[in-house]
N, C-alpha and C positions, 0 to 999 in steps of 0.2 A: 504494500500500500504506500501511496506515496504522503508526503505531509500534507497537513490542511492549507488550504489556501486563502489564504489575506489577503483582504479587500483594502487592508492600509496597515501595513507593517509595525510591531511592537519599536516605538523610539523613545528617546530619551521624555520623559514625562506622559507618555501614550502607555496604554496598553495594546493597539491595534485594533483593529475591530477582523469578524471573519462570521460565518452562520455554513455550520455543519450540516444541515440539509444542501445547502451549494456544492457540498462533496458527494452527498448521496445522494442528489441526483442532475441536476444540472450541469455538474461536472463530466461526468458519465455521457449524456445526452452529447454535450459538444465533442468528448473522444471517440464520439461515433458509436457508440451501443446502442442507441435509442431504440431498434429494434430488439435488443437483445432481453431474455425474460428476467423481470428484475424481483417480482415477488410471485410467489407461487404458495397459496393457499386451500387451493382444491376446488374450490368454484370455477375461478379463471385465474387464470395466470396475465400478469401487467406487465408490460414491457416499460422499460427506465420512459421511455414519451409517454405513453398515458396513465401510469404513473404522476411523473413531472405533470402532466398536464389536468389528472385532477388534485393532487395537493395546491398547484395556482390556483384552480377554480375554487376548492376550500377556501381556501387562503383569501380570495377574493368575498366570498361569502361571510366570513368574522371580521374583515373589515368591515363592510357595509351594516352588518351589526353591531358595531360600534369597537368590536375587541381591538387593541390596541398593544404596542408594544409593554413586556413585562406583564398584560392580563394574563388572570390564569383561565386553563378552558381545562374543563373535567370533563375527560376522556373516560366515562365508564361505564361503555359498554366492551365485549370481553375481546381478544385478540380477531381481528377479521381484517379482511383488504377495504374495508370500507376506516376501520378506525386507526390502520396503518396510515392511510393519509389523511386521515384529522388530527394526529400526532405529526407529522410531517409537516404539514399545516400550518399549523401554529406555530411550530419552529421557525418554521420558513419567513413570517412576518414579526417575529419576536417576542410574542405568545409563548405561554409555558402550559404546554399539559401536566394535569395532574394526574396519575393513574395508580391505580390499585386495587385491591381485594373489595373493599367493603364501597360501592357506589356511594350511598348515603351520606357514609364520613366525606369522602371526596368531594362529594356537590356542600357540605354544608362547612368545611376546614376549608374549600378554596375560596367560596362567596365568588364564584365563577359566572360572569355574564354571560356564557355559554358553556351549556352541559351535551355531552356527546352521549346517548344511550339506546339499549334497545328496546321495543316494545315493552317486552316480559318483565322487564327493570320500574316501568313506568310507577308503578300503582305504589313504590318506595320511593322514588326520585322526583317524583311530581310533588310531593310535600314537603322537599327539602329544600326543591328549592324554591317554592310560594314560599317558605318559611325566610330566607333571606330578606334583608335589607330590599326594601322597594324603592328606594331613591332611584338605584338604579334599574332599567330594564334588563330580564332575563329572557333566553331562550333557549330549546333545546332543539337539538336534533336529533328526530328519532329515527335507527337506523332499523330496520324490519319493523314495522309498528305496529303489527299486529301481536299481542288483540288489541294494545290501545288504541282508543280515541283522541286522535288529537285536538287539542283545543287551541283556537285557532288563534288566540291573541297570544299563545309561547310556543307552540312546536310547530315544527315542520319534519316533513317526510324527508329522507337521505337524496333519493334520486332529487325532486324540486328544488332543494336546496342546494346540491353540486350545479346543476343549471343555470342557477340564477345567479352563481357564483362567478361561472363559467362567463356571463358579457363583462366583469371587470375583473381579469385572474390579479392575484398579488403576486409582484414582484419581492426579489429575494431584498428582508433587511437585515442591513450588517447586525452587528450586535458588537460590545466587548466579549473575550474570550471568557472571561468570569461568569460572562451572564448566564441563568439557568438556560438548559434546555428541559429540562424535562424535574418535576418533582415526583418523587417515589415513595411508599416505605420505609426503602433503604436507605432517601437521603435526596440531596439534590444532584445532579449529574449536570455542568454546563458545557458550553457549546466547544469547548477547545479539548475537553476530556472525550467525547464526541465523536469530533473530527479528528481523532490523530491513527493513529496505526494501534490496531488492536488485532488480535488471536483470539477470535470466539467462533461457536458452531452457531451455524445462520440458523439452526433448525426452531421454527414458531408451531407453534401448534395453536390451528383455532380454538377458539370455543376459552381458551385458558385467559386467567385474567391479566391485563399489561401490567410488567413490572417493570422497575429502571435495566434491570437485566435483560430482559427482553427489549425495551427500547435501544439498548447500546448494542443487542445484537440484531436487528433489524439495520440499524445506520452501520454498520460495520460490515455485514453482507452486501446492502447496496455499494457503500464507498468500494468492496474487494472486487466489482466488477463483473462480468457476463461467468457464468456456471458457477457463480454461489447466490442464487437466488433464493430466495429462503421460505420454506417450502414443510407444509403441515404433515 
């Protein structure tokens, strides 16, 4: 694996700035893999382009909801290719997923303007986060929504909401190297820990819940390139 790449190199009173999704996948895309299969979950398999091209569309969709650089967005619903790039996502525009075991804790410990979940989750996540602070607006996206009902002034379906994402994609924002990218369980993991050269098995399994281990081996399979796709 090669080093992360800086968007403005660490100098005398800088820290640099760089954003670790730029290595897992937009990097890739310009070395010419874009065809190549970048994650592989058993539904379908994503190549590094459509990929790349729905985490922008994501990425496009939490701006226009207002998420913002350093927002956190609670990722939890359980490992899939729908919530591999809504973690990507959010990295991507400087957004911090939060993920882990217990949803509830997650949506109510991030005070998240945007909660990632699936249907089946609903009937616990939907009172957690009415239960928030209403100064500011929340919303959820729910990914498989059935059986819930969505109610229409906070959720949206997955597919309507990647679309609508889709006319203004977000472009990559730098960040500092410190800054989070991802909060876990186990801790916080940022963006330069991320991006650098790591030795992990890409192996994901759907259906399991995201952990910072599995986020750092999702970005470490894409950054290692075509035939470590990472694969349920």
């Amino acid at each position: 694996m090669t080093d992360p790449t800086w968007f403005s190199r660490p100098a005398e009173g800088s820290t640099g700035m760089l954003n670790a999704v730029y290595d897992a996948l937009d990097r890739q895309v310009v070395l010419g893999r874009a065809d190549e299969p970048a994650l592989d979950l058993g539904d379908e398999v994503l190549s590094y382009a459509v990929l790349l091209e729905r985490a922008a569309a994501f990425g496009g969709l939490l701006r226009a909801l207002g998420v913002r650089r350093d927002d956190p967005v609670a990722v939890t619903a359980p490992v899939s290719a729908e919530t591999a790039v809504a973690v990507l996502a959010a990295a991507r525009i400087g957004a911090v997923p939060w993920v882990g075991i217990d949803p509830v804790t997650m949506a109510s410990a991030s005070a998240a303007p945007l909660v990632v979940a699936e249907g089946a989750q609903m009937e616990t996540v939907a009172p957690a986060v009415d239960a928030l602070d209403p100064a500011r607006p929340r919303a959820v996206v729910v990914v498989r929504p059935e059986p819930w009902s969505l109610l229409e002034t906070r959720d949206v379906a997955w597919a309507p909401a990647l679309k609508a994402g889709g006319t203004d994609p977000a472009e990559i924002v730098p960040v500092a190297p410190d800054a989070a990218f991802v909060v876990a369980e186990d801790g916080t993991h940022d963006h330069r820990e991320l991006a650098s050269p790591v030795d992990l098995a890409a192996t994901l399994t759907a259906g399991e819940s995201w952990g910072g281990d599995k986020v750092r081996r999702l970005v470490s399979a894409l950054r290692a390139g075509p035939g470590t796709a990472a694969r349920g």
